[in-house]
N, C-alpha and C positions, 0 to 999 in steps of 0.2 A: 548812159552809164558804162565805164570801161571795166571789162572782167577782171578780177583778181586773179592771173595765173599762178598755182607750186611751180617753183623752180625748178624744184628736182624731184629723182622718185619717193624718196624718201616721204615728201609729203604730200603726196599723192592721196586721196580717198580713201582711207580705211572701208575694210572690205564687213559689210554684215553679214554675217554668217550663216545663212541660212539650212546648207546642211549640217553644221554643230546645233543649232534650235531644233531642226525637225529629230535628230536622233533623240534628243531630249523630249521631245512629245511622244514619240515611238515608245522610249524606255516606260514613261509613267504610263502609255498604253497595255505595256504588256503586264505592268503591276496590275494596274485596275483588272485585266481581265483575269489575272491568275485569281486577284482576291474576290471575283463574281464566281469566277470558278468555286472557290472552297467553299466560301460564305453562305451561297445562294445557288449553287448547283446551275446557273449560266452561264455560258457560252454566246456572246453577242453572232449575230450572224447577219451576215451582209448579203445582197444579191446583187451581181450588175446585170444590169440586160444592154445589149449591145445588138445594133440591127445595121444590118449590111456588111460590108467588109471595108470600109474605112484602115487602110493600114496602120496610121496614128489611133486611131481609136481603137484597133485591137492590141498596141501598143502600152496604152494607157490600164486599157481592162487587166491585162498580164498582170502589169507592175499593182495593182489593184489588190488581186486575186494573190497574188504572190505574197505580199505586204501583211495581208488577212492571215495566211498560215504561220509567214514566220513571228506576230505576234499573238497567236493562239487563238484568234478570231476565225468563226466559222464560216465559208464563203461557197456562193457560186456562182457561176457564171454561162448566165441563160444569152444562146448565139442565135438570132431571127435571122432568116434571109433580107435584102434589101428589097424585096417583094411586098413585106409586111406593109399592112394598111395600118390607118390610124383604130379601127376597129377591132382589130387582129390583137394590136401591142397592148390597149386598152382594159382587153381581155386576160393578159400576162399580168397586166401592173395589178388587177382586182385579183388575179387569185395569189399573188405573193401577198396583197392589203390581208387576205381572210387567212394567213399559213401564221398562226402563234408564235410559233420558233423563229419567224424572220423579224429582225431590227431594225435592219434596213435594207432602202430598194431606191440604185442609183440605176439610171435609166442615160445612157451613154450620149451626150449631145457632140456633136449635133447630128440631127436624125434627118436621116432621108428627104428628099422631095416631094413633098406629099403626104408627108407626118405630120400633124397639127401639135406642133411641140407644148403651145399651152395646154392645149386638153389634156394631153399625155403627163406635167407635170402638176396640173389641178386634180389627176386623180389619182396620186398619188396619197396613201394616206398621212397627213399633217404629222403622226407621229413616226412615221418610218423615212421621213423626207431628211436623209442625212446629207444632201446637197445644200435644201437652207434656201430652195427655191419657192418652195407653196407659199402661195399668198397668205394663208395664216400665220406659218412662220415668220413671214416679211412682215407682217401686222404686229405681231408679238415681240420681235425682236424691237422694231418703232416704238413700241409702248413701251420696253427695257423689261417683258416680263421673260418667265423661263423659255428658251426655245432652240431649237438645233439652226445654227448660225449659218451661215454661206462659209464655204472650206477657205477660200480665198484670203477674202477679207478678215476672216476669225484669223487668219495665218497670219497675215501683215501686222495686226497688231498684237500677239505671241511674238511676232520678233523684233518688234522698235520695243516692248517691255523687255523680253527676256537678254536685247542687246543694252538697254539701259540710257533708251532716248527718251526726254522727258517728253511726254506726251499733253499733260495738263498745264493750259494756258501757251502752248505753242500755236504758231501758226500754221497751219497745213494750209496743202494747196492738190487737190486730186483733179491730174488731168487725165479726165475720160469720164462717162456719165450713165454707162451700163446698169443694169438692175442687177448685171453678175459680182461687178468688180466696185465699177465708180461709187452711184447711190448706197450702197450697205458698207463700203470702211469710210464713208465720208460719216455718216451715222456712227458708227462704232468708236470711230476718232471724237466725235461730239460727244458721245456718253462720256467721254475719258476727261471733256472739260476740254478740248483743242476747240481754238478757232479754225471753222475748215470753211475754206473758198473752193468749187468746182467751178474749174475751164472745160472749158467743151467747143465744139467745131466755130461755132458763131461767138465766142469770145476774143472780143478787140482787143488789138497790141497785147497778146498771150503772154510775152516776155516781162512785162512791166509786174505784171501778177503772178508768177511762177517764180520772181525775184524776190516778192516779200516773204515766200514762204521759209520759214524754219526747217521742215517737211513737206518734201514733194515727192506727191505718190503721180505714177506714171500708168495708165492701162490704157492706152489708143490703139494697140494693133499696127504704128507705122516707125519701121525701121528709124532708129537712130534720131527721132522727133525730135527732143528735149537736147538740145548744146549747151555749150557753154554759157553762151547770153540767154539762158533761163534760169540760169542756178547762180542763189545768190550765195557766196565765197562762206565754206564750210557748213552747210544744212546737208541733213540728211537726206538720202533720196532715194526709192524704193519704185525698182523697174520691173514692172509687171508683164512687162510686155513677152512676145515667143514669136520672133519673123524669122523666114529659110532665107540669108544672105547668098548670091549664088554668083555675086560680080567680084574678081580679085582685087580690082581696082577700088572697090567699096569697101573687102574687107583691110586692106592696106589702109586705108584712111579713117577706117573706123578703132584699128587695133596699131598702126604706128609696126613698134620695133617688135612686139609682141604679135605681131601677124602670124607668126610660121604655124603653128598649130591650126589656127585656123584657116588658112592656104591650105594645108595639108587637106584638113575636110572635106575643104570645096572640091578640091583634085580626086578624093577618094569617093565622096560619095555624091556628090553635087554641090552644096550646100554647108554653111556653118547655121550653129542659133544666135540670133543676138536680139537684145529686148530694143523698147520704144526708145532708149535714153543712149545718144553719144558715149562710148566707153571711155576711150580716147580723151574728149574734150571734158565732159562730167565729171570724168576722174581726178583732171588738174584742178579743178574748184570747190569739190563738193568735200563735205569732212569724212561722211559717212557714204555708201553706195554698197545696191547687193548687184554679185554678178550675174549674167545669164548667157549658159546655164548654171544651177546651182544655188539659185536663192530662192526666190517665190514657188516654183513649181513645186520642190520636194516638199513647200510647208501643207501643201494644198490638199497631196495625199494624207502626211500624218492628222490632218486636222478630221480629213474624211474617218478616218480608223477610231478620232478622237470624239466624232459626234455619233461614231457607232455606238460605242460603250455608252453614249450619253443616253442614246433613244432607247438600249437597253435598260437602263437604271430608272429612263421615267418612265415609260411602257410598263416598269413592274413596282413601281414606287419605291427603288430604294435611293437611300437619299447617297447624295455624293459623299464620299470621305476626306477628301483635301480640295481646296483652291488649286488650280493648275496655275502658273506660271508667277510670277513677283508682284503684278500691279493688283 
């Protein structure tokens, strides 16, 4: 199969917008919590717990904790040494499960060497898990009943709706196979009525099948995976991916004439972000693409902020007041 190249810029890949969607989840966040405030005398409140000193992870916890205040959610943010045993943390996550006032309790991954991260997230209690990780959530989401979703993938499809990509009877195509990312929006795109194929490491001639899709969702974790000969001429395509680019000669061929900002990076701090998907080549084929950074990350927080107010609302039964988004 020969790629369809755009000519020019002009018809280059329209950009999905993911920071215009997540302000839009943030807004309706800060509604709902004003109207738990008036209504119902709460105040959702979040904990993170964060163990060791992970740079990026204390990165993350900030913008977290940050996020909480500016939209009137109540937060904190419990700091363990990297000393902490799996025993130790097990002990933190049960006494935030028995504390009333908390809603939720996101517990920082990835955790130390020597953390038994499943334990640590099966004891987590099922209604305070605004991650979307505990196996009853994951069971419950499967079965389509009520439950606090995974932030990620709840995000991904908040913005192929709220962008206005048909999702029902499309073909999707999710490469990567995760329990964080892959398995739950390949689910989530199935409830919508998409036909969804996942590629994964041992799938043959990957290109042949990443071409039929309408939508191709991308989360493998490897620089610039998905080119041109995977994306078939105008489907959307949603790059989950977060790799430290640190070769000029790669960001040059990843970013073209549009390099210099991202040179600059490398030069200043080591390092550019760039997702699993060719920018460069994806962008002359594809109709739709989100950037990175800029697209997927930011929905991932809002969505977090958005399954606070949620485990708030079922934790005291009150029932939601609006559908969030179009579909």
């Amino acid at each position: 199969m020969v790629t369809q190249f755009k000519e020019n810029e002009s018809e280059r890949a329209r950009k999905l917008d993911g920071a215009r969607v997540a302000e839009e989840i943030k807004r309706e966040a800060a509604e709902d919590v004003a109207r738990l405030k008036s209504a119902y005398g709460v105040t959702p409140r979040l904990v993170v717990v964060r163990v060791g000193d992970d740079p990026a992870s204390a990165v993350y916890v900030r913008n977290k904790v940050r996020l909480c205040e500016e939209l009137g959610l109540g937060s904190e943010h419990v700091a363990l040494p990297a000393e902490t045993t799996t025993a130790e943390l097990l002990e933190v996550v049960e006494s935030l499960n028995r504390r009333d006032e908390v809603d939720g309790v996101l517990v920082q991954l990835p955790l130390p060497k020597g953390v038994d991260e499943s334990r640590i997230i099966e004891a987590i209690d099922p209604s305070k898990d605004v991650d979307g990780f505990h196996p009853i959530n994951v069971g419950r989401m499967m079965l389509r009943q009520p439950s606090l979703l995974p932030c990620t993938p709840a995000g991904i499809v908040e913005l192929l709706v709220r962008e206005g990509v048909e999702i029902a009877g499309a073909r999707v195509c999710v490469v990567g196979r995760s329990n964080i990312v892959g398995r739950p929006v390949a689910e989530l795109l199935l409830q919508r009525d998409a036909t969804v194929t996942i590629c994964h490491s041992r799938t043959r001639r990957i290109a042949e099948v990443t071409r039929e899709a309408d939508i191709l969702i991308v989360a493998v974790g490897r620089a610039s995976f998905i080119r041109a000969e995977h994306v078939r001429a105008g489907a959307t395509v949603v790059d989950v991916g977060m790799n430290k680019l640190t070769d000029e000669d790669e960001v040059r061929d990843f970013f073209g004439d549009e390099a210099g900002k991202r040179l600059k990076a490398v030069r200043e701090r080591g390092f550019t972000l760039v997702g699993d998907v060719h920018p460069l080549q994806v962008g002359a084929v594809a109709g739709r693409l989100t950037p990175v950074p800029g697209g997927v990350g930011l929905l991932t927080v809002a969505m977090l902020m958005r399954n606070t107010i949620q485990a708030a609302r079922l934790r005291r039964g009150i029932e939601e007041e609006r559908k969030k988004g179009k579909g």
